[in-house]
Backbone atoms as SQL, in Angstrom:
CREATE TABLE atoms (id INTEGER PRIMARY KEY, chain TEXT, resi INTEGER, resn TEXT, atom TEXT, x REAL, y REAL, z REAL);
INSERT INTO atoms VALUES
  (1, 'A', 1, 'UNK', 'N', -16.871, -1.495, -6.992),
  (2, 'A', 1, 'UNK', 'CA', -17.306, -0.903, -5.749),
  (3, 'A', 1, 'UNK', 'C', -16.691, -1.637, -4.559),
  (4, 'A', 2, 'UNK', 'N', -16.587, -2.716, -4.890),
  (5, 'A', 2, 'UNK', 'CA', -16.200, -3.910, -3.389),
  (6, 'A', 2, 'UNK', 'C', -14.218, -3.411, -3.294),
  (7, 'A', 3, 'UNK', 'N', -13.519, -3.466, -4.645),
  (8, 'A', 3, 'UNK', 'CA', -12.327, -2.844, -4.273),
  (9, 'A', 3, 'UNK', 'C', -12.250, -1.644, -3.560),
  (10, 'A', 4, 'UNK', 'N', -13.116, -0.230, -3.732),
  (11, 'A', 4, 'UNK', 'CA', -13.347, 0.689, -3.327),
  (12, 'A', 4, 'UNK', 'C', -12.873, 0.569, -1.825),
  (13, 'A', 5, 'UNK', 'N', -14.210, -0.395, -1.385),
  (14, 'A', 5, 'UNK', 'CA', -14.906, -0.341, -0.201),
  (15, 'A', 5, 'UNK', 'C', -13.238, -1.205, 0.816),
  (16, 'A', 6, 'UNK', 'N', -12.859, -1.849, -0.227),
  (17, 'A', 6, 'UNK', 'CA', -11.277, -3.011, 0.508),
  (18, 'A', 6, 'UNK', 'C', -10.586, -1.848, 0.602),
  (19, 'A', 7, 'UNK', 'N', -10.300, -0.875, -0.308),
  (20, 'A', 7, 'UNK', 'CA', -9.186, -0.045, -0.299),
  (21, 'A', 7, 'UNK', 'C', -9.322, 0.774, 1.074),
  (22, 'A', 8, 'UNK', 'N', -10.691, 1.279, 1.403),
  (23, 'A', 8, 'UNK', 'CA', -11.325, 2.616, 2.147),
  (24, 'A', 8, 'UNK', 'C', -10.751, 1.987, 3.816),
  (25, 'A', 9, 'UNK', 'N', -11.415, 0.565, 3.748),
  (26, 'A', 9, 'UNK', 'CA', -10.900, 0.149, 4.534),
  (27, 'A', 9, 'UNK', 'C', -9.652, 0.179, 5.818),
  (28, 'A', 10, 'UNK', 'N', -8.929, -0.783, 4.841),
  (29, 'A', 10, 'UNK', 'CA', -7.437, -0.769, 4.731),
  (30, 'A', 10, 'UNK', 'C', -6.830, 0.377, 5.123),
  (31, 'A', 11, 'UNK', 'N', -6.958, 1.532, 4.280),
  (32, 'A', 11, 'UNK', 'CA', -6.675, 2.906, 5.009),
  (33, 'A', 11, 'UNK', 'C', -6.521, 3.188, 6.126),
  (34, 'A', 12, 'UNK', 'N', -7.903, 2.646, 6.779),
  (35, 'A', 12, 'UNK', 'CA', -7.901, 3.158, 8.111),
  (36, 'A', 12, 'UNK', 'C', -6.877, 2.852, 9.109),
  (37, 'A', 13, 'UNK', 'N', -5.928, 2.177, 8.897),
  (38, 'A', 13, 'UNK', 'CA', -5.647, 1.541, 9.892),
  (39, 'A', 13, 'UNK', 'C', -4.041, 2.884, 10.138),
  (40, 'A', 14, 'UNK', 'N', -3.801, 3.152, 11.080),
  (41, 'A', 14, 'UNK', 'CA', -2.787, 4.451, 11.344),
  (42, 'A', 14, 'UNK', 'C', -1.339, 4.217, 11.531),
  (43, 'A', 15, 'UNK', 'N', -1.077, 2.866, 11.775),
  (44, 'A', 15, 'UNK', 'CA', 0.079, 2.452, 12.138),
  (45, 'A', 15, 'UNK', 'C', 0.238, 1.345, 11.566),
  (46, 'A', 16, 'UNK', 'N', 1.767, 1.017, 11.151),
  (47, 'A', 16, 'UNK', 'CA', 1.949, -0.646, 10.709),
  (48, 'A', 16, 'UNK', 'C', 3.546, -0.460, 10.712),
  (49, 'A', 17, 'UNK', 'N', 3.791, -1.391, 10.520),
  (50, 'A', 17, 'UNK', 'CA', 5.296, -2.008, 11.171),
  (51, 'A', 17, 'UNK', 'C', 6.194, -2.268, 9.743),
  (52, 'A', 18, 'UNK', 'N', 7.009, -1.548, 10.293),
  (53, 'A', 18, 'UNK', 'CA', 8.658, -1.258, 9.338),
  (54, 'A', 18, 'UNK', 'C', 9.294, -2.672, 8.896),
  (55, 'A', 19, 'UNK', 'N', 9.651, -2.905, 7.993),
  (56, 'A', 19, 'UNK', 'CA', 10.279, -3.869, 7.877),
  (57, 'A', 19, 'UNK', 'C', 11.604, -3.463, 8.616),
  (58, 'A', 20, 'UNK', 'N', 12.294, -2.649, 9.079),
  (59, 'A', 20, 'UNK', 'CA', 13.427, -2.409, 9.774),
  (60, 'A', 20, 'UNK', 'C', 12.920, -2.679, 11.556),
  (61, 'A', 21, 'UNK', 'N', 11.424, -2.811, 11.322),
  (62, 'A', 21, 'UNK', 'CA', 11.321, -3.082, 13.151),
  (63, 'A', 21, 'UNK', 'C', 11.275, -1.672, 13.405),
  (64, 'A', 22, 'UNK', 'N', 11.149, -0.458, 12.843),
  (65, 'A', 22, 'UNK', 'CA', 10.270, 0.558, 13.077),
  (66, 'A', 22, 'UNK', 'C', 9.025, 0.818, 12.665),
  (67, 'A', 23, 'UNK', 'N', 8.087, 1.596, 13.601),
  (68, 'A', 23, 'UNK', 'CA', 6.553, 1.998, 13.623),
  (69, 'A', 23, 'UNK', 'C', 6.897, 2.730, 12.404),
  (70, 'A', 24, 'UNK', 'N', 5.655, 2.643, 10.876),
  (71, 'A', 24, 'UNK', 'CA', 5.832, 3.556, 10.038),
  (72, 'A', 24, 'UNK', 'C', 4.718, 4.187, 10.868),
  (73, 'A', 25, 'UNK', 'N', 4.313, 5.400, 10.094),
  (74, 'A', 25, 'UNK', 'CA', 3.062, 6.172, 10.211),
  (75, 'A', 25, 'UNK', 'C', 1.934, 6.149, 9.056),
  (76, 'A', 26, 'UNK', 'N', 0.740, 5.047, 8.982),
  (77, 'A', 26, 'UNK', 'CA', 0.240, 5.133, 8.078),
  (78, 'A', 26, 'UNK', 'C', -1.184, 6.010, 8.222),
  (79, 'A', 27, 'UNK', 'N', -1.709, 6.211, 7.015),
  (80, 'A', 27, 'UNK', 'CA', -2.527, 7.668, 6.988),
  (81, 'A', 27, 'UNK', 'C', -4.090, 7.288, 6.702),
  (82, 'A', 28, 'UNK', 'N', -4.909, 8.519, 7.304),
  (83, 'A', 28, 'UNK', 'CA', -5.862, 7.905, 7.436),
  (84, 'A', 28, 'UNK', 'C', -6.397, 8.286, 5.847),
  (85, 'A', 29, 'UNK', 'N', -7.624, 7.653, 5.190),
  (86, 'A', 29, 'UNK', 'CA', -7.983, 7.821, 3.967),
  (87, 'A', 29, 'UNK', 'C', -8.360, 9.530, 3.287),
  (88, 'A', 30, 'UNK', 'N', -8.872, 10.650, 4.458),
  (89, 'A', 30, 'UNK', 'CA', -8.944, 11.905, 4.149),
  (90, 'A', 30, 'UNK', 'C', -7.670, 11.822, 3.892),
  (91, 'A', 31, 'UNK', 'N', -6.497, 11.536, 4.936),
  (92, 'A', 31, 'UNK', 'CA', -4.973, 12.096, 4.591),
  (93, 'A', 31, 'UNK', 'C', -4.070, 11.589, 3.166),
  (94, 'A', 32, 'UNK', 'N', -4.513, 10.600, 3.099),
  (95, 'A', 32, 'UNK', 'CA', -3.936, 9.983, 2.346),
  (96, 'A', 32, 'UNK', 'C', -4.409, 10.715, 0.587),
  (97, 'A', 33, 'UNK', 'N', -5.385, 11.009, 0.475),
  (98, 'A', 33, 'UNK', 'CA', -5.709, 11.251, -0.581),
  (99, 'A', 33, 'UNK', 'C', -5.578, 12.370, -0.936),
  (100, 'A', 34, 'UNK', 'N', -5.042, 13.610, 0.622),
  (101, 'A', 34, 'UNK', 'CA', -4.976, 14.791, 0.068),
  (102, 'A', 34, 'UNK', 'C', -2.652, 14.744, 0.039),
  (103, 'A', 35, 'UNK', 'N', -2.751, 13.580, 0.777),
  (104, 'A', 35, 'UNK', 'CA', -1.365, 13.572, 0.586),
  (105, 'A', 35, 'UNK', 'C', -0.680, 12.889, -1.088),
  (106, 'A', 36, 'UNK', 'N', -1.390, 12.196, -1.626),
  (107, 'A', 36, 'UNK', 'CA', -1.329, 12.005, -2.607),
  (108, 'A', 36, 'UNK', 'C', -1.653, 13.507, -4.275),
  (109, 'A', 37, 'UNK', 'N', -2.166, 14.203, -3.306),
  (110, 'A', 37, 'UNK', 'CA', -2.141, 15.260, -3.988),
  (111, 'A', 37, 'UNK', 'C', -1.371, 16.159, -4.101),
  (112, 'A', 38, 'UNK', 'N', -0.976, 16.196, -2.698),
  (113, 'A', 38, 'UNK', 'CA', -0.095, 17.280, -2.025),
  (114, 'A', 38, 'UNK', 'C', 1.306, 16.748, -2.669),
  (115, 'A', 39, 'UNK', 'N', 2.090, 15.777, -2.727),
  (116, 'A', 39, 'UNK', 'CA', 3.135, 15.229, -2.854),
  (117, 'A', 39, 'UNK', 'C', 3.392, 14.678, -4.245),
  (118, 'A', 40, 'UNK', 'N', 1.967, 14.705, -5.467),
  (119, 'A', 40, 'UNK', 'CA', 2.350, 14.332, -6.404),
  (120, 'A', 40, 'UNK', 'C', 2.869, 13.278, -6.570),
  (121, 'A', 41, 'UNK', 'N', 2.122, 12.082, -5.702),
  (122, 'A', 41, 'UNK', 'CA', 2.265, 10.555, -5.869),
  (123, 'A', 41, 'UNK', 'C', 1.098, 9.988, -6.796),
  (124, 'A', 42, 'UNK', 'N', 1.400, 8.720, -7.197),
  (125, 'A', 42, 'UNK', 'CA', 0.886, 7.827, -7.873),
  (126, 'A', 42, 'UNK', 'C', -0.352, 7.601, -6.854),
  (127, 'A', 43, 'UNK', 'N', -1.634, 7.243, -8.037),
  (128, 'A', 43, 'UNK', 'CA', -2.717, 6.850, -7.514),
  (129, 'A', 43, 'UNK', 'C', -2.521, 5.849, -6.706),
  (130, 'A', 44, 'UNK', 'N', -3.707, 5.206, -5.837),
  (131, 'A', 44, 'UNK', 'CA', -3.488, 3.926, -5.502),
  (132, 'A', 44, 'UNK', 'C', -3.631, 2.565, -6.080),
  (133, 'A', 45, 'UNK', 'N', -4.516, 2.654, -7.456),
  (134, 'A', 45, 'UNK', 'CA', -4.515, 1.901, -8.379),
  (135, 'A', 45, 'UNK', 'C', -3.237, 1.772, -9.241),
  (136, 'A', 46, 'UNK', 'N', -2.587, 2.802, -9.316),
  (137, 'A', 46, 'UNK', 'CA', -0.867, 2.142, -9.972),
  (138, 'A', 46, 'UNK', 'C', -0.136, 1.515, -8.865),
  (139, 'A', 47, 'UNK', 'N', -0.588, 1.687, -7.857),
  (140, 'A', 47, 'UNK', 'CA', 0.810, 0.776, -6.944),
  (141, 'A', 47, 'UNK', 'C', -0.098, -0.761, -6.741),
  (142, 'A', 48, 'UNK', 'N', -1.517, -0.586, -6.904),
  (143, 'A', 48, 'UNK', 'CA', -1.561, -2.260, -6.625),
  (144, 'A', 48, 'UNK', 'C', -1.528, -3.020, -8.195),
  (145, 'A', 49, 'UNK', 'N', -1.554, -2.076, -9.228),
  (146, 'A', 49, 'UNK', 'CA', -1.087, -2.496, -10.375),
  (147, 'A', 49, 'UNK', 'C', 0.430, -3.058, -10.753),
  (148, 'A', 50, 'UNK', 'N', 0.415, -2.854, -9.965),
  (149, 'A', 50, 'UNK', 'CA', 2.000, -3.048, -10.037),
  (150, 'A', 50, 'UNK', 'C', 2.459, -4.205, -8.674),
  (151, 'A', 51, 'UNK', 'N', 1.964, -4.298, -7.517),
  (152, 'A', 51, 'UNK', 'CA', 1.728, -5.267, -6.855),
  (153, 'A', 51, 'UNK', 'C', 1.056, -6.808, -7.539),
  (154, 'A', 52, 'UNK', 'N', 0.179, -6.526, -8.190),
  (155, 'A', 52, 'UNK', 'CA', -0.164, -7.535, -8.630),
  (156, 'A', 52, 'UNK', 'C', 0.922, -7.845, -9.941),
  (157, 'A', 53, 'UNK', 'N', 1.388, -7.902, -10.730),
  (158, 'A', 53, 'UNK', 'CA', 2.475, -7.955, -11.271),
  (159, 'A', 53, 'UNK', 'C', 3.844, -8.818, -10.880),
  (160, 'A', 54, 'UNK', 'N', 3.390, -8.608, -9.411),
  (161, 'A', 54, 'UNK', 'CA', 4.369, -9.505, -9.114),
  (162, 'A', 54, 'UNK', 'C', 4.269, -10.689, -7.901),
  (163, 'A', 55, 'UNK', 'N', 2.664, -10.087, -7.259),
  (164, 'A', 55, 'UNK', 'CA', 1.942, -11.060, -6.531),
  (165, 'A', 55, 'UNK', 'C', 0.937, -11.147, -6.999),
  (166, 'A', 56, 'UNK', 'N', 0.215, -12.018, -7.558),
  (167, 'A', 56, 'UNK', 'CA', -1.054, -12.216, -8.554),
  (168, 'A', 56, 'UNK', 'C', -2.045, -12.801, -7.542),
  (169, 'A', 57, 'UNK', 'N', -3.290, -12.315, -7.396),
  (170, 'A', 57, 'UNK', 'CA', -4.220, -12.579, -6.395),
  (171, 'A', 57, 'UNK', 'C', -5.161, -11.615, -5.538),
  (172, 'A', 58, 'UNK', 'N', -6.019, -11.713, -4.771),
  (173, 'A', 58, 'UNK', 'CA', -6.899, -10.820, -4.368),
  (174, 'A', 58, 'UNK', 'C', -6.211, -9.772, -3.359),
  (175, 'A', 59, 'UNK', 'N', -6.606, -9.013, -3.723),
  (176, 'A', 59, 'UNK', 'CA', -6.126, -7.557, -2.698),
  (177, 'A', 59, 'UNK', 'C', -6.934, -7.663, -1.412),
  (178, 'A', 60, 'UNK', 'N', -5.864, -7.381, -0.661),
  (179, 'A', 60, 'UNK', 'CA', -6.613, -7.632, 1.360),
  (180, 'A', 60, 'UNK', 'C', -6.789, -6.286, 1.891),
  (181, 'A', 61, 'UNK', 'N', -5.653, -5.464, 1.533),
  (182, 'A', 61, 'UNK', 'CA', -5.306, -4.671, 2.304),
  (183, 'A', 61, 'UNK', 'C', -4.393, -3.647, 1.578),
  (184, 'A', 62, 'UNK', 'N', -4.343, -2.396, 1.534),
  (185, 'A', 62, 'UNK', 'CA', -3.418, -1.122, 0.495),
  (186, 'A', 62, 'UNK', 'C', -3.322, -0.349, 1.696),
  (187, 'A', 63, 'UNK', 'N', -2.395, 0.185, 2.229),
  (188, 'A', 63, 'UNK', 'CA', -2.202, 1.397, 2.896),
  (189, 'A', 63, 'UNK', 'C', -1.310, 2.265, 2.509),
  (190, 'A', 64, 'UNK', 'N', -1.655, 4.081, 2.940),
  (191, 'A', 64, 'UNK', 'CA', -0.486, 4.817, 2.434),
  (192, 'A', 64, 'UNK', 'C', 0.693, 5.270, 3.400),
  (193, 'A', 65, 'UNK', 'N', 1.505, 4.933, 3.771),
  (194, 'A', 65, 'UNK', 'CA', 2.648, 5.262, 4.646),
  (195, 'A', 65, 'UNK', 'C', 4.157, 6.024, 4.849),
  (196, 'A', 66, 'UNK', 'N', 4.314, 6.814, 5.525),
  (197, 'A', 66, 'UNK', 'CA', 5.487, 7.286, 5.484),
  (198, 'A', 66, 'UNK', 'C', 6.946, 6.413, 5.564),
  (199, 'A', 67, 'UNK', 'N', 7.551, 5.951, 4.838),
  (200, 'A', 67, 'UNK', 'CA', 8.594, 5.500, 4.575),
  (201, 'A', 67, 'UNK', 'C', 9.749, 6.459, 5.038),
  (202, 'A', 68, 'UNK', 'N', 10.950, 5.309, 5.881),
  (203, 'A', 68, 'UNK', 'CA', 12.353, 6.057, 5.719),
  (204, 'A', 68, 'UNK', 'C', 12.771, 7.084, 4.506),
  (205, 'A', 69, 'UNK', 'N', 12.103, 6.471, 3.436),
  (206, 'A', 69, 'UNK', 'CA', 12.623, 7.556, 2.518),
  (207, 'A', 69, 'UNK', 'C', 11.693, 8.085, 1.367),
  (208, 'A', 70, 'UNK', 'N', 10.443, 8.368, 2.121),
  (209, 'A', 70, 'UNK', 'CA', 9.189, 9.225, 1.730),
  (210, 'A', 70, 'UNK', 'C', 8.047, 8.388, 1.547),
  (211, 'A', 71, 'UNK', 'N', 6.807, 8.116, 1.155),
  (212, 'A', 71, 'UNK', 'CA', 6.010, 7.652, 0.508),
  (213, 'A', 71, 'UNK', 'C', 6.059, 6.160, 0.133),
  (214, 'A', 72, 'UNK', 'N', 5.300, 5.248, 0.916),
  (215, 'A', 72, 'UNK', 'CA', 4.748, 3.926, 0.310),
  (216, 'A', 72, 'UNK', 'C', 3.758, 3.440, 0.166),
  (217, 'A', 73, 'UNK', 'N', 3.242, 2.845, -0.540),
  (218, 'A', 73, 'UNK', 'CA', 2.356, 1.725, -0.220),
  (219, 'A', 73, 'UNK', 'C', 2.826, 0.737, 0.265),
  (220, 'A', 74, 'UNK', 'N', 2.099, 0.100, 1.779),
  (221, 'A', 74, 'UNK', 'CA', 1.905, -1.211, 1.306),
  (222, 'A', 74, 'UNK', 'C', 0.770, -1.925, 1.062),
  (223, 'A', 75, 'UNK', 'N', 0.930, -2.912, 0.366),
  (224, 'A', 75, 'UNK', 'CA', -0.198, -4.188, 0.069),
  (225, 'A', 75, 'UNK', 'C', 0.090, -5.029, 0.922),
  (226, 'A', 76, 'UNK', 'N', -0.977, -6.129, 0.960),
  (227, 'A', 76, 'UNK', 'CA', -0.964, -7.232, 1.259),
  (228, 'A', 76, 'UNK', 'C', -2.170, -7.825, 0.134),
  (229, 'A', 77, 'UNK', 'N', -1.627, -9.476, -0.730),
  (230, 'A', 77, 'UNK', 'CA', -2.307, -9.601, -1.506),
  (231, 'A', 77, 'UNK', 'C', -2.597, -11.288, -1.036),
  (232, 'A', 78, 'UNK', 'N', -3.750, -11.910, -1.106),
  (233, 'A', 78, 'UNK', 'CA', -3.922, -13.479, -1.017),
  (234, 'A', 78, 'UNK', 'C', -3.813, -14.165, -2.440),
  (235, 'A', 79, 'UNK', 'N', -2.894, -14.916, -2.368),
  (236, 'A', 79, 'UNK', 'CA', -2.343, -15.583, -3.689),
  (237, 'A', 79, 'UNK', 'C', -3.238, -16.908, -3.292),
  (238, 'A', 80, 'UNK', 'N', -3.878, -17.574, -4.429),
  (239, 'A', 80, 'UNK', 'CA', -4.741, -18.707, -5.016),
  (240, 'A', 80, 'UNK', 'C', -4.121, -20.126, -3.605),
  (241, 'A', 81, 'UNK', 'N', -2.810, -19.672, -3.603),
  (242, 'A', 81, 'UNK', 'CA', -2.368, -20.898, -2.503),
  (243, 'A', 81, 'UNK', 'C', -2.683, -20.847, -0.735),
  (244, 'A', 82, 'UNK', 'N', -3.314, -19.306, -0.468),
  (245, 'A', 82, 'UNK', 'CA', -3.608, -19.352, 0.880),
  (246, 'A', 82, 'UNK', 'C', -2.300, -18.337, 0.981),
  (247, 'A', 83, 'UNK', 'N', -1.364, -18.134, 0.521),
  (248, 'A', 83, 'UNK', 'CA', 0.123, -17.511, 1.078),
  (249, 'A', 83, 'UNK', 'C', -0.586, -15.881, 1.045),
  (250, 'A', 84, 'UNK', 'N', -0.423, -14.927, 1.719),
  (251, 'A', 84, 'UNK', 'CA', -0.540, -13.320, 2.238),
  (252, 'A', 84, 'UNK', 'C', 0.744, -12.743, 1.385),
  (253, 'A', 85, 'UNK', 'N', 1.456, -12.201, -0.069),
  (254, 'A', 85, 'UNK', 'CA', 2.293, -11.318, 0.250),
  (255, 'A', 85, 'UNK', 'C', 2.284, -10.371, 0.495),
  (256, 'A', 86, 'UNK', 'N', 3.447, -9.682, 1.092),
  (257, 'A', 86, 'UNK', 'CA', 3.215, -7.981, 1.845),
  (258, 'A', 86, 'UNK', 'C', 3.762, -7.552, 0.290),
  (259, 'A', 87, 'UNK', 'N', 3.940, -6.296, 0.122),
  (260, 'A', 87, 'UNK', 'CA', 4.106, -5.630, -1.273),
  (261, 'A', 87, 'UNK', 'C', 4.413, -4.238, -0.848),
  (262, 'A', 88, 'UNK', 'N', 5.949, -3.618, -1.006),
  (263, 'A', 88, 'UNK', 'CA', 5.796, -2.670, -0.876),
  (264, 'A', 88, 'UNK', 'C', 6.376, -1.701, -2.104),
  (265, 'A', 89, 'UNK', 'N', 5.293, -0.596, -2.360),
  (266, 'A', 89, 'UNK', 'CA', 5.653, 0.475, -3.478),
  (267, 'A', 89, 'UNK', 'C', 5.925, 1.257, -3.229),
  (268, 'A', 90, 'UNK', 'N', 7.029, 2.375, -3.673),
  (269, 'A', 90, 'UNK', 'CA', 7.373, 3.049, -4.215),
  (270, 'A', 90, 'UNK', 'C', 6.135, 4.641, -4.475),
  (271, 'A', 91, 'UNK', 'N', 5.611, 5.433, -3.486),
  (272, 'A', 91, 'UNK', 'CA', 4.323, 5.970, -3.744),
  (273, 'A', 91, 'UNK', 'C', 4.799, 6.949, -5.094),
  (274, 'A', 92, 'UNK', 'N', 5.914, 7.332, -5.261),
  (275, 'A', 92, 'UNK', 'CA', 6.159, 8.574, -6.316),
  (276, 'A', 92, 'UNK', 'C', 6.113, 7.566, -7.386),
  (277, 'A', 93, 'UNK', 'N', 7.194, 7.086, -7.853),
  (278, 'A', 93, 'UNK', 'CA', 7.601, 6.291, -8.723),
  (279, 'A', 93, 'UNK', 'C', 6.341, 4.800, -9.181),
  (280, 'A', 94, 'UNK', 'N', 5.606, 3.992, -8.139),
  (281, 'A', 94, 'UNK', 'CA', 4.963, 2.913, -8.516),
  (282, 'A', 94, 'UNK', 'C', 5.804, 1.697, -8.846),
  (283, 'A', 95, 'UNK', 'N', 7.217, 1.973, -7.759),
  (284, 'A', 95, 'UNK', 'CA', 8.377, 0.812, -8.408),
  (285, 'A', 95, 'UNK', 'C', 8.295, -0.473, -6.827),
  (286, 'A', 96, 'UNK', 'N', 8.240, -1.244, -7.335),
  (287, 'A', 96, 'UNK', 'CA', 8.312, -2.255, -6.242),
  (288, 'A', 96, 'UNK', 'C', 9.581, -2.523, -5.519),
  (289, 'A', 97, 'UNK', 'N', 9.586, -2.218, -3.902),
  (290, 'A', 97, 'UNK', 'CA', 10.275, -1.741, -2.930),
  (291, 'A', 97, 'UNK', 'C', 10.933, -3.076, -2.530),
  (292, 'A', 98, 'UNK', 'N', 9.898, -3.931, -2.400),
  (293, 'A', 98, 'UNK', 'CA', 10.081, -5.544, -1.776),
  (294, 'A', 98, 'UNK', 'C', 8.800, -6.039, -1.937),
  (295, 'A', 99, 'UNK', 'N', 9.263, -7.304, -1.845),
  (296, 'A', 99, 'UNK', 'CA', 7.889, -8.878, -1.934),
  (297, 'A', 99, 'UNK', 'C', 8.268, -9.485, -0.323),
  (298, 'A', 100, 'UNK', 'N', 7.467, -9.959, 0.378),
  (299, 'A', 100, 'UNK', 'CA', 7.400, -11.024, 2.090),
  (300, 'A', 100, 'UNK', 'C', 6.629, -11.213, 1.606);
């Protein structure tokens, strides 16, 4: 329930920043879930499955965002050392985009 409630969160937030130094457009949790339908993306539990995989540690933050070239997640995960990585997936596929 407490991931739920991290994920629902997180969602909310409408905007977040490109690793190219452009505004993505991230979506709010109604959108996101009917865009995940609509578009025939991966749940949000396969992309932080797959985040964790390669950043091991508590989940902060999942959002769903329009990417240069369709559909992402990003994460942000707190690793055991205090370090934040950002995590970005792949929303069709569930393939890891980049680690910061």
């Amino acid at each position: 329930m407490q991931f739920v409630l991290v994920l629902l969160l997180a969602l909310v937030s409408s905007v977040d920043t490109a690793d190219a130094g452009k505004k993505a457009r991230c979506l709010a949790p109604a959108d996101a879930s009917a865009a995940v339908q609509r578009h025939h993306l991966q749940q949000p539990r396969s992309a932080i499955a797959a985040a964790r995989r390669k950043a091991s540690g508590d989940l902060l933050a999942a959002r769903l965002c329009e990417g240069k070239s369709g559909y992402v997640y990003r994460l942000h995960i707190l690793a055991k050392n205090g370090h934040v990585a950002r995590v970005v997936v792949d929303a069709k596929s569930a393939e890891i985009l980049g680690v910061h």
